[in-house]
C-alpha atoms as one frame of an Amber mdcrd trajectory, in Angstrom:
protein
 -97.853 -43.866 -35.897 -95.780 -44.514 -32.816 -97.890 -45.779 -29.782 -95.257
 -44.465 -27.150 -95.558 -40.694 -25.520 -91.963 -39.173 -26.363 -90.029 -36.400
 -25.007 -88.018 -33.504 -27.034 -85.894 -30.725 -25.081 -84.929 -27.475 -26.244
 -82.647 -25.012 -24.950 -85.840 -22.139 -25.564 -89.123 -22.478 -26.742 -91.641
 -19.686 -28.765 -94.504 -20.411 -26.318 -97.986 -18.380 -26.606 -96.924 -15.776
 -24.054 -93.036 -15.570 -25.547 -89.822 -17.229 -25.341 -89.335 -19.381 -21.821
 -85.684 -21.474 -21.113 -84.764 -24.777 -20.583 -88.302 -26.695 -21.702 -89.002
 -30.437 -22.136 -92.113 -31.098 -24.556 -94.080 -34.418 -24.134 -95.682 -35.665
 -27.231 -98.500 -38.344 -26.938 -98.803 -41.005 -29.805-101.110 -38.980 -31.826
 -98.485 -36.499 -32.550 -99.731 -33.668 -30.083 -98.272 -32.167 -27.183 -99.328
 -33.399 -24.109 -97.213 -31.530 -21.854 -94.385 -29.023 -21.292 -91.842 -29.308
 -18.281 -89.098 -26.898 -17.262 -85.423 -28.601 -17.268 -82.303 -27.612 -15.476
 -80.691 -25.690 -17.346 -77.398 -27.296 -18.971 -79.050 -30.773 -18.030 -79.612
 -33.268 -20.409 -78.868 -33.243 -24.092 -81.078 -31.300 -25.915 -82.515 -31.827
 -29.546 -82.013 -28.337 -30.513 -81.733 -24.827 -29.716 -84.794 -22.415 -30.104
 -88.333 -24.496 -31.382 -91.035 -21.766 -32.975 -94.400 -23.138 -33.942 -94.497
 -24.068 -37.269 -95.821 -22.099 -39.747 -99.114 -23.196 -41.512 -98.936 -22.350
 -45.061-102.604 -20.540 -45.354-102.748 -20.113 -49.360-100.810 -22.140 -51.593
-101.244 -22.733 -55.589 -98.556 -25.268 -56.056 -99.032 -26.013 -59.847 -97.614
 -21.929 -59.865 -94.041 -23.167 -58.805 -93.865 -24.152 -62.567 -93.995 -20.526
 -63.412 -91.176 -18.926 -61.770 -89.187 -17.306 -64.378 -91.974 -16.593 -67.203
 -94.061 -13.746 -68.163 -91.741 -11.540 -66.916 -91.008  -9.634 -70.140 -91.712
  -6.502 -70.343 -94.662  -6.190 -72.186 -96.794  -2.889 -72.964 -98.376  -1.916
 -69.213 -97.279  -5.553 -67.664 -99.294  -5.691 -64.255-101.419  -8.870 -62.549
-103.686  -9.339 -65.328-100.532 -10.024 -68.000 -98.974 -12.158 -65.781-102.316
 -13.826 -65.274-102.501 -14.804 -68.878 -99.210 -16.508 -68.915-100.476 -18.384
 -65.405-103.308 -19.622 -68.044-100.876 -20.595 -70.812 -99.127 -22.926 -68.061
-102.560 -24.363 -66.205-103.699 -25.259 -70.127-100.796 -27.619 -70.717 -99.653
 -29.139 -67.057-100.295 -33.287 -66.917-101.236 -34.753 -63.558 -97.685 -36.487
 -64.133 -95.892 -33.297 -64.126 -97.796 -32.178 -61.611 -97.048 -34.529 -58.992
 -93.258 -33.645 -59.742 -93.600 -29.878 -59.450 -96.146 -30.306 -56.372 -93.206
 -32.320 -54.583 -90.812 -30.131 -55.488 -92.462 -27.354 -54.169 -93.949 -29.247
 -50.694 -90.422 -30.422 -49.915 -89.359 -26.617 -50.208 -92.226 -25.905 -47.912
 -91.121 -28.248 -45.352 -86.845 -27.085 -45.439 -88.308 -23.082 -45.188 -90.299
 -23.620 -42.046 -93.784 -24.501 -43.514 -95.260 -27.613 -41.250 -99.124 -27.643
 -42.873-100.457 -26.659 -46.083-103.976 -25.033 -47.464-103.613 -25.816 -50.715
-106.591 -23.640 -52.899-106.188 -26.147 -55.368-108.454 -24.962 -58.926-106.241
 -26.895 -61.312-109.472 -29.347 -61.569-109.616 -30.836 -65.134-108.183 -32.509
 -67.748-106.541 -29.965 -70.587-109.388 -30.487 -72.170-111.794 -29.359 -69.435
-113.214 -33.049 -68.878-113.822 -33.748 -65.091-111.976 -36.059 -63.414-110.236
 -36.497 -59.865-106.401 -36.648 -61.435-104.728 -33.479 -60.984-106.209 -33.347
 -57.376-105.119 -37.123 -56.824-101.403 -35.856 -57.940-101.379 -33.032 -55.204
-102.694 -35.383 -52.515-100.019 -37.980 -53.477 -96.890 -35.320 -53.713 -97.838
 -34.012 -50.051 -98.145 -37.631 -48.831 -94.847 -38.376 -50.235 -92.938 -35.682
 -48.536 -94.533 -36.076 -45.321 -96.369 -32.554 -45.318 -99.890 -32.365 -44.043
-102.721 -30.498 -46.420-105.462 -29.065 -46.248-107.096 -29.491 -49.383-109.526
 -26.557 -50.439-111.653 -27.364 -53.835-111.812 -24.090 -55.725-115.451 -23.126
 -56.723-115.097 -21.289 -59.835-118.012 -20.091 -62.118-117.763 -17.276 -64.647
-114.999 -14.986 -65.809-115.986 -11.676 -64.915-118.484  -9.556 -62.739-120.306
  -9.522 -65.753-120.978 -13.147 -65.462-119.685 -14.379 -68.652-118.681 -17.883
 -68.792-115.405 -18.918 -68.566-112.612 -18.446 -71.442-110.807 -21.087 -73.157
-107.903 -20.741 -70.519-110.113 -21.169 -67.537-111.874 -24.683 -68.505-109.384
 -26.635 -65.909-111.003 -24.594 -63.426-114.496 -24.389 -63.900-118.070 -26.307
 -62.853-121.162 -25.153 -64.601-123.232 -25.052 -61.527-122.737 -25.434 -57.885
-124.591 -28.837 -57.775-121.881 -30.053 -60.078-119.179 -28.451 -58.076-120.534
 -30.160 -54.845-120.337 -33.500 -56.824-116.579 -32.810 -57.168-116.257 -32.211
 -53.448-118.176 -35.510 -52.265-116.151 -37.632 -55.043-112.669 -36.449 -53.683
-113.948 -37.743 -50.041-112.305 -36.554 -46.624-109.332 -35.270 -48.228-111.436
 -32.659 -48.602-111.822 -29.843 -45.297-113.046 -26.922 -46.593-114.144 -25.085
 -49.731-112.832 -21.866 -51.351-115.193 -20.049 -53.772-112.303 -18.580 -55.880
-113.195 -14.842 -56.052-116.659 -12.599 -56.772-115.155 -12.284 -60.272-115.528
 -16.015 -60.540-118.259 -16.999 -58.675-121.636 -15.165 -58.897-123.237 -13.556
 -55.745-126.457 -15.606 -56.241-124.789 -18.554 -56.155-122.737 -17.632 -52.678
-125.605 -18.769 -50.167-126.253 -22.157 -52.211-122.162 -23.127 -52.396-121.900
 -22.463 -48.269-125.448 -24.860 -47.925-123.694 -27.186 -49.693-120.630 -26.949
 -47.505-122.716 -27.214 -44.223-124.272 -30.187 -45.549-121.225 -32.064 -47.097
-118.447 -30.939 -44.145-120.221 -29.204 -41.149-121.637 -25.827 -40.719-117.837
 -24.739 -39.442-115.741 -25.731 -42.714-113.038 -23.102 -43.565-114.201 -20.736
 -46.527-111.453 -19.229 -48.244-111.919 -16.505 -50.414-109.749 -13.955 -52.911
-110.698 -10.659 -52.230-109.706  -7.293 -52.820-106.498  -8.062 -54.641-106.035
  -5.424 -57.175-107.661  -1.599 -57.623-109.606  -3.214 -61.359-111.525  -6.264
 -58.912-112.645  -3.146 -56.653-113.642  -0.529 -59.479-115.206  -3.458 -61.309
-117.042  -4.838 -58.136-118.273  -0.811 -57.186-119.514  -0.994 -61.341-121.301
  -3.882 -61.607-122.709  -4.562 -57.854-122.551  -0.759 -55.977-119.832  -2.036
 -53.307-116.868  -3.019 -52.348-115.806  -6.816 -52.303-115.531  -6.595 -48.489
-118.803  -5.395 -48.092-120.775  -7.664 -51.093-119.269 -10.900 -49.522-120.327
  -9.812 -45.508-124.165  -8.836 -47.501-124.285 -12.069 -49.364-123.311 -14.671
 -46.457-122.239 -14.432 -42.769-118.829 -13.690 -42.030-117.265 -15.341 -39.411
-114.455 -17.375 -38.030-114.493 -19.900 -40.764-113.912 -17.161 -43.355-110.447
 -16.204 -44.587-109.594 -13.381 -46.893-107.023 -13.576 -49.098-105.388 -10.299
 -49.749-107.818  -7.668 -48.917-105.360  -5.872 -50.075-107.629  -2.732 -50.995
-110.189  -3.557 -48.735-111.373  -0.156 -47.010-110.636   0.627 -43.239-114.267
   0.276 -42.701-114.016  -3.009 -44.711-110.917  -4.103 -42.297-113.267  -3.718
 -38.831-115.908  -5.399 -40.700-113.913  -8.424 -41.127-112.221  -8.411 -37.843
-115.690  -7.513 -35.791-116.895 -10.879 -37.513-113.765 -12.533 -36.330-112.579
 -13.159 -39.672-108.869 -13.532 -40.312-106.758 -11.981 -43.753-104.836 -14.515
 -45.418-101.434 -12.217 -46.346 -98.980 -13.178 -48.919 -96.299 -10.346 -49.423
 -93.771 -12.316 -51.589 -96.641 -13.071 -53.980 -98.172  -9.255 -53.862 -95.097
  -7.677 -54.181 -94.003 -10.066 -57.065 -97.366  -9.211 -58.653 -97.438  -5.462
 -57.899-100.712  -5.778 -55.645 -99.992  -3.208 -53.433 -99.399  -3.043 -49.205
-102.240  -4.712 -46.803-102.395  -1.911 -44.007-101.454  -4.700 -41.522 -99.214
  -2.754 -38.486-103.098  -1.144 -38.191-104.907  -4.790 -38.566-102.802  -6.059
 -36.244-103.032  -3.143 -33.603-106.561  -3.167 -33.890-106.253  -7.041 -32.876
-107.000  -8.385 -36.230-106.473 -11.783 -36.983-104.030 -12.525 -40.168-101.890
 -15.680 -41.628 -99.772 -15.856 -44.205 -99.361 -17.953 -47.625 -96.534 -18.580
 -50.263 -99.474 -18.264 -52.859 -98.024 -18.254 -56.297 -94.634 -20.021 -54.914
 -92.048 -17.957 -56.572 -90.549 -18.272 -53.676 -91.014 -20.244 -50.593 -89.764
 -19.310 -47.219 -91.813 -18.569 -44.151 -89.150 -16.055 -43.160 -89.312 -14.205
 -45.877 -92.996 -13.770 -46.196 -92.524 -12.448 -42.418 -90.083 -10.087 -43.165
 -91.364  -8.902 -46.927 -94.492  -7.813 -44.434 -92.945  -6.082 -41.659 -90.530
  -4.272 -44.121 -93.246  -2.821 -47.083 -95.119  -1.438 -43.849 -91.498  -0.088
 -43.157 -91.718   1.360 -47.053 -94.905   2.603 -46.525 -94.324   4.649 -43.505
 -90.621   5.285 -43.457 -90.312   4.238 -40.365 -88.787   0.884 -38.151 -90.492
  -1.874 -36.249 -93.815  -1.642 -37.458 -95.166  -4.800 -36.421 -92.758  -5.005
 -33.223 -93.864  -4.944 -29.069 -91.118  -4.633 -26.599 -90.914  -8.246 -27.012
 -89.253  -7.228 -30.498 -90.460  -7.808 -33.744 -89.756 -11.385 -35.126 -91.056
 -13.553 -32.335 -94.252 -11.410 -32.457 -94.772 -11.389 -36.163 -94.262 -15.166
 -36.205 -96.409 -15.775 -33.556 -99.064 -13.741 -34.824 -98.978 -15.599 -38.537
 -98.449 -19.014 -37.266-101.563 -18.289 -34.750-103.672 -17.058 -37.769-102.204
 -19.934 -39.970-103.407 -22.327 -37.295-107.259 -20.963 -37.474-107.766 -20.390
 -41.346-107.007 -23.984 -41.475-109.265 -25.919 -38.476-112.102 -23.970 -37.151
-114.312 -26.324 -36.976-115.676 -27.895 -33.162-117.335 -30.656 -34.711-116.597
 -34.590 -33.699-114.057 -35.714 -36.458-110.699 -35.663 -35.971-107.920 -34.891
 -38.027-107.105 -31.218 -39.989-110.758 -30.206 -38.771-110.239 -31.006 -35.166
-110.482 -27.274 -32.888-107.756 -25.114 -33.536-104.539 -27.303 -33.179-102.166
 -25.823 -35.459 -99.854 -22.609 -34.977 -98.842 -22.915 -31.489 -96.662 -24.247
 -28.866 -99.630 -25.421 -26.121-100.472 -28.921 -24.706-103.242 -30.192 -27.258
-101.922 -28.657 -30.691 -99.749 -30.198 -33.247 -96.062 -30.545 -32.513 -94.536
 -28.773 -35.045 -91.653 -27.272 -34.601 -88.568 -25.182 -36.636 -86.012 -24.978
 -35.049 -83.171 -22.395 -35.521 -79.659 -22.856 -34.727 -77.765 -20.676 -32.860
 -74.723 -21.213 -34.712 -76.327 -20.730 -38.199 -75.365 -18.230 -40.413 -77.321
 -14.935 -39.433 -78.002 -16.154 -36.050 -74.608 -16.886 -34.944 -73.568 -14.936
 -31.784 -76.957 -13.948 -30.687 -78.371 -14.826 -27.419 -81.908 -16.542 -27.713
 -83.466 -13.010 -26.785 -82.032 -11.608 -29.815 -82.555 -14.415 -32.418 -85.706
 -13.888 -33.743 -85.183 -10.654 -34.814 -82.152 -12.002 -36.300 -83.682 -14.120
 -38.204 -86.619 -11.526 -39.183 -83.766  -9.048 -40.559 -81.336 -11.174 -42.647
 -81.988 -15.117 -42.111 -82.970 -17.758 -43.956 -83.606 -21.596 -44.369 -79.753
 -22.007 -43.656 -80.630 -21.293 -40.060 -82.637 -23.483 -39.667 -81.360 -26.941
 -37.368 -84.336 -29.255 -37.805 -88.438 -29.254 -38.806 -90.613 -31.570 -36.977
 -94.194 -32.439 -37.802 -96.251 -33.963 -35.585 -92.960 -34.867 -33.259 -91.267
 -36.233 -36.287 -88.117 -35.045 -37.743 -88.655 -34.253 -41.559 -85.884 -31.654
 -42.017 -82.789 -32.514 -41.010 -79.723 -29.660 -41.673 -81.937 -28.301 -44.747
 -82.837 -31.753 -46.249 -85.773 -33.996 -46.813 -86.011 -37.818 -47.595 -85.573
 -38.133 -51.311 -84.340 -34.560 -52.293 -81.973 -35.798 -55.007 -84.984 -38.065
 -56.669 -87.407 -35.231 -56.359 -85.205 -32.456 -57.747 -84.176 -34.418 -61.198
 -88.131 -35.036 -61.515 -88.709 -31.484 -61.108 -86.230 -30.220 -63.541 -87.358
 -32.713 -66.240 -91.109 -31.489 -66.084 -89.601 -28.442 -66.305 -88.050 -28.888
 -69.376 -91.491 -30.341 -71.067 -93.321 -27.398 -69.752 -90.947 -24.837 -70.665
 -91.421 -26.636 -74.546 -95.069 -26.511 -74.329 -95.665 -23.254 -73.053
């Protein structure tokens, strides 16, 4: 780490109240912003054109990058639950080794499409043969490291395979702890990697064992470590949940344990509109992933409601089929667009792509730090998501000359870039005031692409 302050100019900046000309951005040693100055305009040389926050990536499965391309025969009624079983078939025969490939793969794709932090829900625990051990989570830590993007790693609590409680099937042993004791052991052997905890779903983890597993995150990480949670994802989960418990997902989880600001739903897709002001009068936040749930036939959050209700939301590449932070932006604004049959559903008169950016990188920036408490680092207050003295500096920056952007004033870029843009837009990444993307490439690409495509090929002979 540099022990010098340093200065980057652009000609615009996405600040917290909207786009303001001409700024200079001071960034202290420790990689935050310490200050922003107005320039004269057509002054000095700038470093780029228009800097957005970066997006935190809110829910990520990495080891899922490996599946793009399979289970998508058609087979019989195909929905989530036969895709799920070829997810299973993959998670069964993945080595740590091939892992770390894919994982790099797949972070360095992060970092080129805009994605400057990572919550990686990482369940992919064991051995293939269900025996515990710290590899597979060693080989995500190391692949992030390597490509220089910041995670927050999430341990996956993950009990029993149904609502029925029945224990887990053979295609489930990588993910599963017998008890939440032995899950907590997990958590303290993995160390401060660890900031937060996500009990997978209420399929997976009982409702009597909900109060013990956040206990056990007070006492290991603080009483403000993020929870992370699948919930509401497809119509079954809710008809089952109604079955076996009387209520909705939504409303077990807020009955079982205290909603609040560290909590972050994933989905909700089918959560109720009573559900929805639940959540948001607890000042929980959704965690959206439209690529994912339209890939998987989930269905359409209600979010131009959420979000005009003042509801809190981030987004995720989840299931990594494909990774761009663009794209999840504009896969949301454009199924509420499907929905209703109507334009600019997520849009002020400031337009629509500054504000739906804002409002994910915002939401990204809480689901992953939440926590007030004394240690610094990914759970230090709030410091991700914006462009404010005291948060992170990360910063995409979009070219004015790229190839959707090209002629538009910086007024008009962002929606732009909403409408029809892409990574190929996109000048530079920084993290932390450090360039990492540089005209669409990282460090290593050529290294990390051949390792990719050779666990590939092993996986696509296993599975």
């Amino acid at each position: 780490m540099s022990t010098k302050s340093r200065t980057l100019t652009f000609r615009a900046i996405l600040g917290p109240g909207g786009l303001e000309r001409d700024r200079s951005i001071e960034i202290a040693p420790d990689g935050t912003i310490r200050a922003i100055r107005t320039v004269r305009a057509g002054g000095a040389p700038c470093d780029g054109g228009l800097a957005v926050p970066g997006m935190p990536n809110a829910h990520s499965h990495i080891f899922q990058c490996a599946l793009t391309g399979f289970g998508e025969e058609a087979r019989g009624d195909d929905s989530f639950w036969s895709w799920r079983r070829a997810m299973y078939r993959l998670a069964g025969s993945i080595t740590p080794e091939q892992l770390f490939d894919i994982a790099r793969h797949g972070y360095a794709r992060m970092l080129r499409a805009g994605f400057t932090h990572v919550m990686e829900f990482h369940y992919l625990h064991h051995g293939p043969d269900g025996a515990l051990g710290p590899e597979t989570t060693q080989a995500v830590l190391a692949a992030a490291a390597d490509v220089g993007l910041p995670i927050s790693l999430l341990p996956v609590y993950y009990r029993t395979a149904g609502f029925d409680g029945a224990a887990p099937h053979a295609g489930q042993q990588r993910f599963a702890h017998a008890s939440v004791d032995e899950f907590m052991a997990t958590v303290e052997e993995l160390g401060p990697a660890v900031v937060g905890v996500a009990p997978h779903s209420l399929r997976a983890v009982p409702t009597a064992d909900l109060a013990e597993l956040v206990a056990g995150v007070d006492a290991a990480l603080g009483s403000e470590a993020p929870l992370h949670i699948h919930i509401s994802e497809q119509e079954l989960e809710v008809e089952e949940c109604l079955a076996a418990r009387g209520r909705t997902p939504v409303d077990l989880l807020a009955d079982t344990v205290e909603l609040g600001p560290r909590w972050s739903l994933v989905h909700a897709t089918h959560a109720t509109k009573a559900e929805r002001a639940r959540l948001r009068s607890a000042g929980a936040r959704v965690v959206l992933c439209p690529i994912t749930e339209a890939h998987l036939g989930d269905g359409i959050f209600p979010a131009r409601e959420h979000f005009l209700a003042g509801g809190a939301a981030a987004a995720g590449s989840d299931a990594n089929v494909r990774i761009s932070a663009i794209e999840e932006a504009r896969q949301l604004e454009y199924g509420q667009r499907l929905r209703d049959r109507r334009r600019a559903r997520l849009a002020t008169e400031a337009g629509t792509g500054s504000v739906i950016w804002s409002w994910l990188a915002a939401g990204g920036g809480e689901a992953a730090a939440t926590s007030d408490g004394p240690e610094a680092g990914a759970r230090a207050s709030r410091r991700l998501g914006r462009i404010a003295p005291g948060y992170r500096a990360d910063f995409v920056v979009l070219d004015r000359e790229g190839p959707h952007t090209l002629g538009h004033d910086w007024e008009t870029l962002m929606d732009a870039w909403l409408v029809g843009g892409d990574e190929r837009d996109i000048e530079a990444v920084y993290v932390g005031g450090e360039r990492r993307v540089e005209r669409g490439s990282v460090a290593g690409e050529a290294e990390i692409r051949s390792a990719f495509g050779k666990a590939m090929r092993e996986i696509r002979r296993a599975i």
